[in-house]
C-alpha positions as CSV (number, residue, x, y, z in Angstrom):
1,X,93.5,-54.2,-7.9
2,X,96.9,-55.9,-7.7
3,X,99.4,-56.4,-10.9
4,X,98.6,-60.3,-11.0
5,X,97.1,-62.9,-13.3
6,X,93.9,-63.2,-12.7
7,X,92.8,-65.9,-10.7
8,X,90.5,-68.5,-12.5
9,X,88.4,-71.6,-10.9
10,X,88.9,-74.2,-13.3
11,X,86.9,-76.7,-10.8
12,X,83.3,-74.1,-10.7
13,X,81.0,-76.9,-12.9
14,X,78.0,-73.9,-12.5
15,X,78.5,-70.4,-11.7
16,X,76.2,-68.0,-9.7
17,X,74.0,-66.9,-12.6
18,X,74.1,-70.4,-14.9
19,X,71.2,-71.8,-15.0
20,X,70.6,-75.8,-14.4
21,X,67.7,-78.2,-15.0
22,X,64.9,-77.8,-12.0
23,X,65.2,-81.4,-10.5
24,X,69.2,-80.8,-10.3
25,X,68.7,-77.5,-8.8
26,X,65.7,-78.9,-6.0
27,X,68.0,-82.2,-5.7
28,X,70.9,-80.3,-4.7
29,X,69.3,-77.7,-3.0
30,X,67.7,-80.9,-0.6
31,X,71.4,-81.5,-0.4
32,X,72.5,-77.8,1.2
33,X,69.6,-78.0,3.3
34,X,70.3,-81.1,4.6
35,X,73.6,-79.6,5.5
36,X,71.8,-76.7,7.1
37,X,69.2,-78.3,8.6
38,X,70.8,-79.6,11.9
39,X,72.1,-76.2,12.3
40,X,68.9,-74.3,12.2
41,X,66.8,-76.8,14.5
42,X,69.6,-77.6,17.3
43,X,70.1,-74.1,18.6
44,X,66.3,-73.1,19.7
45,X,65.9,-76.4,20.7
46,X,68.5,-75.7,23.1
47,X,67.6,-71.5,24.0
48,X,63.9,-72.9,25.0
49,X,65.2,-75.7,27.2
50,X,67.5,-73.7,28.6
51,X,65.3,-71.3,29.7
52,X,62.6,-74.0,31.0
53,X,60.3,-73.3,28.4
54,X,60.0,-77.0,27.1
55,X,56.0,-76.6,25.7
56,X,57.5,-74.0,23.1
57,X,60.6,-75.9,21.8
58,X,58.7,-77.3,18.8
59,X,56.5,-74.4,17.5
60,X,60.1,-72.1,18.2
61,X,61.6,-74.9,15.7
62,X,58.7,-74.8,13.3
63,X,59.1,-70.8,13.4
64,X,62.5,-71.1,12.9
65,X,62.4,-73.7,10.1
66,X,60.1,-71.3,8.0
67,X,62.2,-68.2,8.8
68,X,65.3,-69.6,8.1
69,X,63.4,-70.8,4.2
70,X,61.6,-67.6,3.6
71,X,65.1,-65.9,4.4
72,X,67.2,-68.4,2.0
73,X,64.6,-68.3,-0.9
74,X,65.1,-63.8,-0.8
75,X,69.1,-64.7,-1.0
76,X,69.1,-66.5,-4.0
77,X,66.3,-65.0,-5.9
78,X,66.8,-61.2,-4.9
79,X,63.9,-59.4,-4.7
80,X,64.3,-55.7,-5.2
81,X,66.9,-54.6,-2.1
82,X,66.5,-58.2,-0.7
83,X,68.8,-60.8,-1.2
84,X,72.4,-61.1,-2.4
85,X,71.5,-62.9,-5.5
86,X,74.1,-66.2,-4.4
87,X,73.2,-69.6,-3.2
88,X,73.1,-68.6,0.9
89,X,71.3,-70.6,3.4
90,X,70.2,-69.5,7.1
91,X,70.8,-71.6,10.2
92,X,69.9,-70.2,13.6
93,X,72.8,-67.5,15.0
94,X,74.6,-69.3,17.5
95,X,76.2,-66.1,18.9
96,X,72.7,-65.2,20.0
97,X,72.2,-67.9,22.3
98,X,73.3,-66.2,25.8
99,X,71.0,-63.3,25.3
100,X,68.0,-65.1,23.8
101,X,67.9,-67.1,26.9
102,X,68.3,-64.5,29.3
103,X,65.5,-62.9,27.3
104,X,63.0,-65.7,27.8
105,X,63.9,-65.8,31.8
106,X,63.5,-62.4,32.3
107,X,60.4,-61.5,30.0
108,X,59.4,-64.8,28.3
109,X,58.6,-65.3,24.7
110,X,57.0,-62.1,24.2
111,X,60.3,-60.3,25.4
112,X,62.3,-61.9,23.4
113,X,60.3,-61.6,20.4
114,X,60.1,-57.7,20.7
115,X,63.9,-57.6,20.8
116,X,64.6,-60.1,18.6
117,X,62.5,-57.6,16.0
118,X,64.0,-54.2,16.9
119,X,67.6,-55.9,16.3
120,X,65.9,-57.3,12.6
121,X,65.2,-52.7,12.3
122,X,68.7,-52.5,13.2
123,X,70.1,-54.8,10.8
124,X,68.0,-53.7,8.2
125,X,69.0,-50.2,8.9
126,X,72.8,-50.9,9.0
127,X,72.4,-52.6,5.7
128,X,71.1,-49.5,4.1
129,X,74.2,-47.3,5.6
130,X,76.6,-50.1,5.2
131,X,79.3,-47.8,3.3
132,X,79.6,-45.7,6.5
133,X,81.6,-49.1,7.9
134,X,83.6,-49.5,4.4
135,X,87.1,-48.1,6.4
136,X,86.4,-50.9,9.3
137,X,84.8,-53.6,7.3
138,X,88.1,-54.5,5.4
139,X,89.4,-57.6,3.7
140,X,91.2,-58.6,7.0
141,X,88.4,-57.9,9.0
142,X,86.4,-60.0,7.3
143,X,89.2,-62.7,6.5
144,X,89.5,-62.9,9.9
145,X,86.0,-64.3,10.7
146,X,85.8,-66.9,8.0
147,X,88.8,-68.6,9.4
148,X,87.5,-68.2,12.8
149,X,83.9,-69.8,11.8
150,X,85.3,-72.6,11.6
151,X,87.4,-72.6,15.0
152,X,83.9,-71.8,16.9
153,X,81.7,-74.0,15.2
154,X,84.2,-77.5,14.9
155,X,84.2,-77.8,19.0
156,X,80.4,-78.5,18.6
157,X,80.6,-81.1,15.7
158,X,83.4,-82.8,17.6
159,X,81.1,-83.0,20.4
160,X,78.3,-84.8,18.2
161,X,80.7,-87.4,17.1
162,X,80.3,-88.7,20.4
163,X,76.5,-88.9,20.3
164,X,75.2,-92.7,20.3
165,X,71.4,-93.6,21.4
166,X,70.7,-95.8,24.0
167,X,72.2,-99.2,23.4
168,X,74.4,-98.6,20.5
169,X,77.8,-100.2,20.5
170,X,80.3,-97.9,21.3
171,X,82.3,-98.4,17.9
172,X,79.3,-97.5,16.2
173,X,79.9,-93.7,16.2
174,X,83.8,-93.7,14.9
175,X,82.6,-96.5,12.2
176,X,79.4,-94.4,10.7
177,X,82.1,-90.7,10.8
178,X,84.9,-92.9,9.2
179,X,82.6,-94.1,6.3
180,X,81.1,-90.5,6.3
181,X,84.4,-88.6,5.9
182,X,86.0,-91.2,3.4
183,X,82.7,-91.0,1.5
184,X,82.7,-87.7,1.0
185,X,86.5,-86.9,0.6
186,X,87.1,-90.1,-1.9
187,X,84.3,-88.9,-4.2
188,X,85.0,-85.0,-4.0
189,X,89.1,-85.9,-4.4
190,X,88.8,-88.4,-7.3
191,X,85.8,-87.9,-8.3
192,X,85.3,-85.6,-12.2
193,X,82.3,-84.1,-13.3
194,X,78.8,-84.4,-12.3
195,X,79.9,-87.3,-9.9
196,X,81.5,-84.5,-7.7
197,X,78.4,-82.7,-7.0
198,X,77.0,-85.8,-4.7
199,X,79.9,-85.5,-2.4
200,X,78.2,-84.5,1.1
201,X,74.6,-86.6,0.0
202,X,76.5,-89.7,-0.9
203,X,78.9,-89.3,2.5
204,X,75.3,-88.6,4.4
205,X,73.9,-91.7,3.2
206,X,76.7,-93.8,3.2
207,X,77.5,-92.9,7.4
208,X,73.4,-93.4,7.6
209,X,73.7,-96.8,6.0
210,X,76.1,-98.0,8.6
211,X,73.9,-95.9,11.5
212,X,71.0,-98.1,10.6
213,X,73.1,-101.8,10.6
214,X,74.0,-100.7,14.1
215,X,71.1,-99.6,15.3
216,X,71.8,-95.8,15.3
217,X,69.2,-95.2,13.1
218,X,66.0,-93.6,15.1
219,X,63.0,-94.6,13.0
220,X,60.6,-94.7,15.8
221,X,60.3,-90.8,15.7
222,X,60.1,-91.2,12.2
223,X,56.9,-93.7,12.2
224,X,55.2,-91.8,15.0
225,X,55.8,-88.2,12.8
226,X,52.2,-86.4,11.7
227,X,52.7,-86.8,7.4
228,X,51.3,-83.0,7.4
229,X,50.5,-80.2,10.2
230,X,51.7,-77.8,12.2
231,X,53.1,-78.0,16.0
232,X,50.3,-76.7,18.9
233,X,51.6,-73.2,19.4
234,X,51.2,-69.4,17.8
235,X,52.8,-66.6,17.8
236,X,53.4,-65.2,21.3
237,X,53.0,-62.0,20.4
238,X,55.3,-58.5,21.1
239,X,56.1,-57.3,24.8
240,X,55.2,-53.2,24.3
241,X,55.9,-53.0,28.2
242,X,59.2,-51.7,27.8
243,X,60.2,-52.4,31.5
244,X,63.9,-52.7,32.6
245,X,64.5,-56.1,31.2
246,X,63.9,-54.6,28.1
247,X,66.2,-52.1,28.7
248,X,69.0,-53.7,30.4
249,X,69.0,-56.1,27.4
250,X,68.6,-54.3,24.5
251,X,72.3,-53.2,24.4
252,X,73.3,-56.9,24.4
253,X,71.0,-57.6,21.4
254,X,72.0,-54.8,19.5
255,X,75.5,-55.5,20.1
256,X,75.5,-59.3,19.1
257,X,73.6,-57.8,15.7
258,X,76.5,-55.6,14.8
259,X,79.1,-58.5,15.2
260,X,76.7,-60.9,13.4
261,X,76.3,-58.4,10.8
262,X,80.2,-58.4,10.3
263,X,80.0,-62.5,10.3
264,X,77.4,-62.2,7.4
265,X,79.5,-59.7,5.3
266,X,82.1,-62.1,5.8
267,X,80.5,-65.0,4.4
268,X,78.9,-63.0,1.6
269,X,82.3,-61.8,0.2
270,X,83.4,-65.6,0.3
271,X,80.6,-66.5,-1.6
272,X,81.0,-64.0,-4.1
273,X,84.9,-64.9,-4.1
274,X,84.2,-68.6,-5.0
275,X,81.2,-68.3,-7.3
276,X,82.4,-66.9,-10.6
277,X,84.8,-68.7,-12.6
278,X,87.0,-65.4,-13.2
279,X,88.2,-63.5,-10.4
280,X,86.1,-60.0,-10.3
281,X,85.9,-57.1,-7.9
282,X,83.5,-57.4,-5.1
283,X,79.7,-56.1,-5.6
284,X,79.1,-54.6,-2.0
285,X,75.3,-53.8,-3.2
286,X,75.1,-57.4,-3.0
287,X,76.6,-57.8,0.6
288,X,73.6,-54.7,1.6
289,X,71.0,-57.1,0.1
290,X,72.9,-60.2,2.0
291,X,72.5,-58.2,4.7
292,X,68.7,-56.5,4.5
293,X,67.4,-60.3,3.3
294,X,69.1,-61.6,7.0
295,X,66.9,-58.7,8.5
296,X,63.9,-60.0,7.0
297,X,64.0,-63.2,7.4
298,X,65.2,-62.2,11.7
299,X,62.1,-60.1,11.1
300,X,59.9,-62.7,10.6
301,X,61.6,-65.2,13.2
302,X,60.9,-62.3,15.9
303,X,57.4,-62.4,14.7
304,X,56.9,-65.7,14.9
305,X,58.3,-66.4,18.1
306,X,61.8,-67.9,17.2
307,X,65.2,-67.1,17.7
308,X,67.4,-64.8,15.1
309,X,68.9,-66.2,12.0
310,X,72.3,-65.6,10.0
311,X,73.7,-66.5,6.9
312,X,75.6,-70.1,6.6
313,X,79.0,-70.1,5.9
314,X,78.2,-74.0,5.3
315,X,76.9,-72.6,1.6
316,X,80.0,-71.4,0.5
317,X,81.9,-73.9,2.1
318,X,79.5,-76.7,-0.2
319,X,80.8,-74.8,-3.2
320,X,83.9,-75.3,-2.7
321,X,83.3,-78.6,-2.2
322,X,80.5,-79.1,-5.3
323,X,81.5,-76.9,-7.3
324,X,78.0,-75.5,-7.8
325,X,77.3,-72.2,-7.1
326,X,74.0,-71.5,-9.2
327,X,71.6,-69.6,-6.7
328,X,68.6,-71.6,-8.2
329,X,70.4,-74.2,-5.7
330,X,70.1,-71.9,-2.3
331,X,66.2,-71.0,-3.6
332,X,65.6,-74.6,-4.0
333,X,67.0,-75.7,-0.7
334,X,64.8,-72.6,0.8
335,X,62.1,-74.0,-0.9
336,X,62.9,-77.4,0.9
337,X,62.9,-75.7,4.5
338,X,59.0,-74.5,3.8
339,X,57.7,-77.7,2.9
340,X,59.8,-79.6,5.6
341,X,58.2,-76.9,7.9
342,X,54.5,-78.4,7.0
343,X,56.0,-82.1,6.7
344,X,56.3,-83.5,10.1
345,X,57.4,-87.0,8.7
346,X,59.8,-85.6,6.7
347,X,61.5,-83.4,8.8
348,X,61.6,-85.9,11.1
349,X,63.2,-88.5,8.6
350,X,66.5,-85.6,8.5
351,X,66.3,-85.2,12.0
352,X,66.8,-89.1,12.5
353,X,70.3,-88.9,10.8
354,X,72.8,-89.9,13.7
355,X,74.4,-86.4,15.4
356,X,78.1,-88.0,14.1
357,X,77.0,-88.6,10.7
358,X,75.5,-85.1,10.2
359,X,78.4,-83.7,12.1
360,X,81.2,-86.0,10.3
361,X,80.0,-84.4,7.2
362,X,79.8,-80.7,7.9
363,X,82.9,-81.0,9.2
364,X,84.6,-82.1,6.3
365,X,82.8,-79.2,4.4
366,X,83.8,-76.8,6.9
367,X,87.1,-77.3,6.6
368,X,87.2,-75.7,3.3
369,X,86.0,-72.3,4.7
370,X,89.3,-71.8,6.6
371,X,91.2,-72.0,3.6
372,X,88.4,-69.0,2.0
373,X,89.3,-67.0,4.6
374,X,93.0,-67.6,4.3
375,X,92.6,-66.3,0.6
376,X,91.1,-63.2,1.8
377,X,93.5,-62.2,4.1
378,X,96.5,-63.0,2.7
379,X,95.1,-60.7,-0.6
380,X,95.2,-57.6,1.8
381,X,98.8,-58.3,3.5
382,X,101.0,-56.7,0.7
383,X,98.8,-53.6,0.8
384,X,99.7,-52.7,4.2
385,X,102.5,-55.0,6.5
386,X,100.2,-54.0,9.9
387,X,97.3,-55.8,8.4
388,X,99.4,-59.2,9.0
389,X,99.1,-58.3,12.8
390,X,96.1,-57.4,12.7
391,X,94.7,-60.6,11.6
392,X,97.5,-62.7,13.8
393,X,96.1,-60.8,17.2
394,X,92.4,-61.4,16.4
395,X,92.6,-64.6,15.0
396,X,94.4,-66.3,18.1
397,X,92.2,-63.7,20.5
398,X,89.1,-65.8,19.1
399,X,91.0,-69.0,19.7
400,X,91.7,-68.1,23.1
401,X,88.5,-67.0,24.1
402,X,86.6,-69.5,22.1
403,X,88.5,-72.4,24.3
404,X,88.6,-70.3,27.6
405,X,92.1,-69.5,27.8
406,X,92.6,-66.0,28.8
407,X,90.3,-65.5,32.6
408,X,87.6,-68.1,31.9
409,X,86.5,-67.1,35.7
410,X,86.2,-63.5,35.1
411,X,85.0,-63.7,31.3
412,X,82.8,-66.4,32.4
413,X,80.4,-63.7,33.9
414,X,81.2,-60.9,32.5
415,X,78.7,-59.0,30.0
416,X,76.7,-62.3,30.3
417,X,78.8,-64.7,29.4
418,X,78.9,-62.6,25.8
419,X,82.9,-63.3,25.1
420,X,82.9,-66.7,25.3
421,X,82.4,-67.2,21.9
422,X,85.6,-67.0,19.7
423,X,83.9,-65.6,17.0
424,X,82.6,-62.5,19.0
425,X,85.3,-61.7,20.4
426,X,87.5,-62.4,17.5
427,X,85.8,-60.0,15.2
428,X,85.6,-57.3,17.4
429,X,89.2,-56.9,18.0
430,X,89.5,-57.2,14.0
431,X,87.0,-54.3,14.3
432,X,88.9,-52.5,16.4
433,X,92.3,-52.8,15.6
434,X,91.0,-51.8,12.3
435,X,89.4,-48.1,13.2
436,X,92.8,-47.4,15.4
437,X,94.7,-48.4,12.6
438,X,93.1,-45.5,10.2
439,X,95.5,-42.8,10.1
440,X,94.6,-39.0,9.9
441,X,93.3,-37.8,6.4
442,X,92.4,-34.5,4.5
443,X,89.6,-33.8,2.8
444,X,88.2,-31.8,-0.1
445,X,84.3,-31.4,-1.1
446,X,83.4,-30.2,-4.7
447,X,81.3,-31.5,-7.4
448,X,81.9,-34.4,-9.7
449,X,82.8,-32.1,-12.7
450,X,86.1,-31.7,-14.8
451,X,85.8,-27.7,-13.3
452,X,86.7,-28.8,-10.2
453,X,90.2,-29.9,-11.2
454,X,92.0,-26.3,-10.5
455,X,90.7,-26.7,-7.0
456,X,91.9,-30.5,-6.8
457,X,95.4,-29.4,-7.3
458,X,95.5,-27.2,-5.3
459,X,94.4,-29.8,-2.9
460,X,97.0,-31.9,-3.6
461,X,99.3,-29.5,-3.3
462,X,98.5,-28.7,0.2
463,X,98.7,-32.0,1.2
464,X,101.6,-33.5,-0.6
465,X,103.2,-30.4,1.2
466,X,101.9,-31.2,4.9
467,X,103.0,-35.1,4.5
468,X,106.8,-34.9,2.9
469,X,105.3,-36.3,-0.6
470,X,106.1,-33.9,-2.8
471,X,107.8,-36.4,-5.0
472,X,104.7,-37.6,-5.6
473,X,103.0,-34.3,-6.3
474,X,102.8,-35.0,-10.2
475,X,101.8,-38.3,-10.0
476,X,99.1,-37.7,-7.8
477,X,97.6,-34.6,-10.1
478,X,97.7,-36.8,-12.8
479,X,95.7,-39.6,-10.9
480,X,93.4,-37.7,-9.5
481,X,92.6,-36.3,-13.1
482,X,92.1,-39.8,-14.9
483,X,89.9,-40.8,-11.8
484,X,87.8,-38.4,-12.2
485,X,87.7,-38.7,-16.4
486,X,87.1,-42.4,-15.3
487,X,84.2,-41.8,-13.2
488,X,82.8,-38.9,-14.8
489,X,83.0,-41.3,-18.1
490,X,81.7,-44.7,-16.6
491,X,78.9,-42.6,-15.6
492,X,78.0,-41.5,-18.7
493,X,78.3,-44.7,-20.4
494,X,75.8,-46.4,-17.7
495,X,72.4,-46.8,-19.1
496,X,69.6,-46.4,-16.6
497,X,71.6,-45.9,-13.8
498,X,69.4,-46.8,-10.5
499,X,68.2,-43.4,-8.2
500,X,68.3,-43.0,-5.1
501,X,65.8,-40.7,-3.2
502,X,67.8,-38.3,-1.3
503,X,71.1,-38.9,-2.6
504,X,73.7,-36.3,-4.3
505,X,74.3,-37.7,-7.4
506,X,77.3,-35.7,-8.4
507,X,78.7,-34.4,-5.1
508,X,82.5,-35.8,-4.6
509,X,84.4,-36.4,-1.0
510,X,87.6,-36.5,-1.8
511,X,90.3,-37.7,1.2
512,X,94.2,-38.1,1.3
513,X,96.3,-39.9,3.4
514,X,99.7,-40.6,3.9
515,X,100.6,-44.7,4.5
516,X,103.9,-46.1,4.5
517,X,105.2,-43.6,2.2
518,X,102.2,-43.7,-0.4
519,X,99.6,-41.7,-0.8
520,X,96.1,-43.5,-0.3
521,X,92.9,-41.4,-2.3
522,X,89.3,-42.2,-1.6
523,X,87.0,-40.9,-4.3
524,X,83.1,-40.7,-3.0
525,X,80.5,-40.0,-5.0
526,X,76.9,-40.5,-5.2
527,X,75.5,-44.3,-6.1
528,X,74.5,-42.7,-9.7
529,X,78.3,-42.1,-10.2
530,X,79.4,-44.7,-11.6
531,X,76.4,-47.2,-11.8
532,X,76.9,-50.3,-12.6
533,X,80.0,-50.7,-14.6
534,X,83.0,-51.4,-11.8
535,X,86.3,-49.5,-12.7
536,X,88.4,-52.1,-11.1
537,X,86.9,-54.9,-13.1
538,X,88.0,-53.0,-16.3
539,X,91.5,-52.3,-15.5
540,X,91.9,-55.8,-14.3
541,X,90.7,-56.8,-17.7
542,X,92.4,-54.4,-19.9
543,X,94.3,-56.1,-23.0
544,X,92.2,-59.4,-22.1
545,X,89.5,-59.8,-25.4
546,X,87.3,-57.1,-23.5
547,X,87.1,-53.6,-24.8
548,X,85.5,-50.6,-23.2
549,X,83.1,-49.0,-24.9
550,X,84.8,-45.4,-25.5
551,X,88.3,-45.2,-26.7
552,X,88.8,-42.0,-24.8
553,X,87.6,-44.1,-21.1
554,X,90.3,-47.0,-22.2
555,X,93.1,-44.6,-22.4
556,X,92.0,-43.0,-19.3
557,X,92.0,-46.7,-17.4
558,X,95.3,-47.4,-19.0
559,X,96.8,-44.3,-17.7
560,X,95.2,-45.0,-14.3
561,X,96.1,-48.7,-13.8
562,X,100.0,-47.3,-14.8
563,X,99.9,-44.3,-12.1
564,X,98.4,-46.1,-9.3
565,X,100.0,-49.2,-7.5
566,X,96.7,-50.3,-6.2
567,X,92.9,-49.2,-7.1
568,X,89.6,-50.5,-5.6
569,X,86.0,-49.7,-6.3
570,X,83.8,-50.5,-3.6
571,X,80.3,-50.2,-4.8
572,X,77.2,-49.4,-2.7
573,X,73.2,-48.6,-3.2
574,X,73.8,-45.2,-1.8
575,X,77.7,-44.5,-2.8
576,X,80.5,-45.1,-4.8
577,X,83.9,-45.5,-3.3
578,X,87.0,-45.6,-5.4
579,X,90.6,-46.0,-3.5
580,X,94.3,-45.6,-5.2
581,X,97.5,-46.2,-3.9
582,X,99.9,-43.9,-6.0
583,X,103.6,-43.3,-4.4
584,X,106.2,-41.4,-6.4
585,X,107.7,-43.8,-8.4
586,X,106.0,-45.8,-11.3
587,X,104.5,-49.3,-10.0
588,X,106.5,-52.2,-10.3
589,X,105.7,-54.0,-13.7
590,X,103.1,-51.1,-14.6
């Protein structure tokens, strides 16, 4: 938490938890699906084609049609440890698309199913352990793949511009995207109140409009469309073999999980930065559920014989763009995959919409998510001046490789092709940079208990000795007391805090580093710790109409917010993490 004004959307018409009348919610919601929808029926069209398996390209796209609803309807209604609770679509992962192939040449569908399931365990796994990342998955890291979503996905969309059916005139493409585009950026520009919501539909039907007077419009596959069914097909069933294409490619999966996780918890922190009116600190049990809900719903895609699934950034760019954020909206527009799923006719009436029309518009939506991911970097650089690099190296790594500029012979082939997508390769070196960039740090175990507070000092001690901070010393003793006042307080004023099987609820890690002169604390505890009242939320509003509910616990956040030049509260289902920046001098403006 920074010494700024708080940042307040003014243009949010509907945030995450406001609720909206039923038919506006399942129109709208038909609106961010229709966004999605290209998205999450293009990419296994193209896996099973590419891998000559033509007779199972539309039960794969049925499979993942329901997947990709089932997994949407858990984000925004959160059941239990499912679901993020935010307005989140699914489209088919893209960065899956070399290994899925090379799965269904090498074993077929039942190969590719059995993977595609043990990397759903994985991610389901990670999600539940996600705090052990919490040093690597950092603001920049995370910045840093939003703004390179964007880069990987607009090459595509520029591509489908281009896209004109047999006998179309060729100024029928750059018309239809013109009228698309001005649509959609006259209406969400000018545009004031409810008006502003229709600003991708009204773009999609206006490019469609001028489709059809050319002749772009395809509504022979419409017309020959089954009203109600399903495709010929089933299930193809797991691969238990375990022979070496199994093995040879189960790294690869597991692998392209791990980055796609990152690319989820990315999105999930922009949707959480753009869906409240009033700037608030980050709910990382939400990200988890983000995260476990994507497992499921890659769970059931493996099942059914489709490819994996991920998280849309295209949701939180719509808010942006809508300014609609109610998750009722990302439930309805699940709702709308399932019944498309069943509805033949009307899938096929979505499908019809001309490739530039569908790919003018998400373009002009995307464009928004750059700018989120802007945000979130740039509210890390002032914390620490290497994060600026950091982001700078990454970023234009992912450019480079995402438009074959560094090797393309040599990274053309090598690990399967697997760096050739910008975003891959981009996050990792975010990842990596990130865990070199951790410095050395010491550590003290104890109990979350005022007794312990002999023991901290001499803790501190110790290691404002070892690191040339004694300057500091006496700020950091008297942090490190309110901290633990603070947590030890917020604890006891949380009612019904959630358990945890098998987790400490009072144990404390305590660690200590030395950057750029300041000393950086990380307070662990157990997820009963602090509960559900976030300690950075409270000193951000201190003095702001909003009153803590002990008078004791307000002095104590006062006196923290005026030690420390930075705290943040990351808060998980199995831990609480609480960091401070405290140098020797008093913060500026404090």
């Amino acid at each position: 938490m920074k010494r700024s004004r708080l940042r307040v959307n003014n243009d949010l018409r509907y945030e995450v938890d406001d609720r909206i009348p039923r038919p506006l919610a399942l129109v709208l919601g038909a609106q961010l699906g229709a966004l999605a929808l290209n998205g999450v029926v293009l990419l296994p069209t193209i896996v099973f084609r590419a891998a000559g398996a033509e007779e199972l390209v539309m039960w794969a796209v049925f499979a993942s049609v329901l997947a990709c609803g089932v997994a949407a309807v858990l984000q925004g209604a959160r059941v239990r440890r499912l679901g993020a609770g935010y307005a989140l679509t699914h489209v088919s992962s893209a960065i899956f698309i070399a290994v899925c192939v090379e799965a269904l040449i090498q074993g077929g569908p039942g190969l590719l199913a059995t993977l595609v399931v043990i990397s759903a365990v994985a991610q389901g796994v990670l999600s539940a352990r996600l705090s052990l990342l919490h040093r690597v998955l950092t603001p920049i890291v995370t910045g840093t793949v939003i703004m390179l979503l964007p880069v990987t996905v607009m090459p595509i969309l520029f591509d489908m511009l281009n896209e004109l059916p047999p006998g179309a005139p060729a100024h029928a493409g750059p018309v239809s995207a013109a009228v698309t585009i001005s649509a959609i950026l006259g209406i969400a520009l000018k545009a004031k109140g409810t008006l502003r919501i229709w600003a991708p539909a009204a773009g999609i039907v206006a490019g469609s409009l001028v489709s059809g007077f050319f002749g772009s419009y395809d509504t022979t596959s419409v017309a020959d469309a089954a009203w109600f069914g399903i495709p010929d097909g089933r299930p193809p069933g797991l691969d238990l073999g375990f022979g070496p294409p199994f093995w040879t490619l189960l790294p690869a999966f597991l692998f392209v999980a791990l980055v796609g996780t990152t690319k989820s918890v990315a999105v999930t922190v922009a949707a959480q930065r753009v869906s409240w009116r009033r700037s608030r600190a980050l709910d990382f049990r939400a990200v988890q559920r983000a995260v476990a809900a994507e497992g499921a719903g890659n769970l059931l895609a493996g099942l059914a014989g489709a490819m994996p699934n991920t998280i849309n950034g295209n949701g939180v760019a719509t808010i942006e763009v809508t300014g609609v954020a109610a998750r009722s909206v990302g439930v309805a527009a699940g709702l709308v995959f399932l019944v498309l799923a069943f509805l033949p006719k009307a899938l096929a009436l979505l499908l019809a919409i001309p490739a530039g029309v569908v790919a003018a518009s998400i373009a002009v939506v995307l464009a928004t998510l750059f700018a989120v991911g802007m945000r979130e970097v740039a509210s890390s650089m002032g914390a620490n001046p290497r994060n600026g690099l950091i982001a700078g190296v990454s970023f234009w790594t992912g450019v480079a490789f995402e438009f074959d500029m560094i090797f393309p012979a040599f990274f053309a082939e090598f690990a399967g092709g697997l760096f050739g997508n910008g975003l891959t390769t981009g996050g990792l070196v975010a990842l990596l940079l990130t865990a070199l960039s951790v410095r050395r740090k010491s550590q003290f175990r104890g109990k979350l208990d005022v007794a312990e507070l002999p023991r901290i000092k001499q803790f501190m001690r110790r290691f404002a000795a070892s690191n040339d901070l004694e300057a500091a010393l006496g700020r950091l003793d008297a942090a490190t007391e309110e901290t633990l006042l603070t947590l030890m307080q917020t604890r006891d004023e949380t009612d019904g805090a959630e358990e945890v099987p098998g987790t400490a609820r009072r144990e404390l890690l305590l660690t200590a580093r030395e950057e750029d002169g300041e000393a950086v604390l990380e307070f662990r505890v157990g997820a009963a710790g602090s509960g559900e009242i976030n300690v950075e939320d409270h000193l951000a509003w201190l003095g702001d109409q909003i009153r803590v509910a002990r008078v004791e616990h307000e002095i104590s956040l006062r006196l923290l917010r005026h030690l420390a030049s930075s705290v943040r509260h990351r808060q998980y289902h199995d831990m609480d993490i609480l960091t401070l920046h405290v140098s020797a001098a008093a913060p500026h403006g404090s």
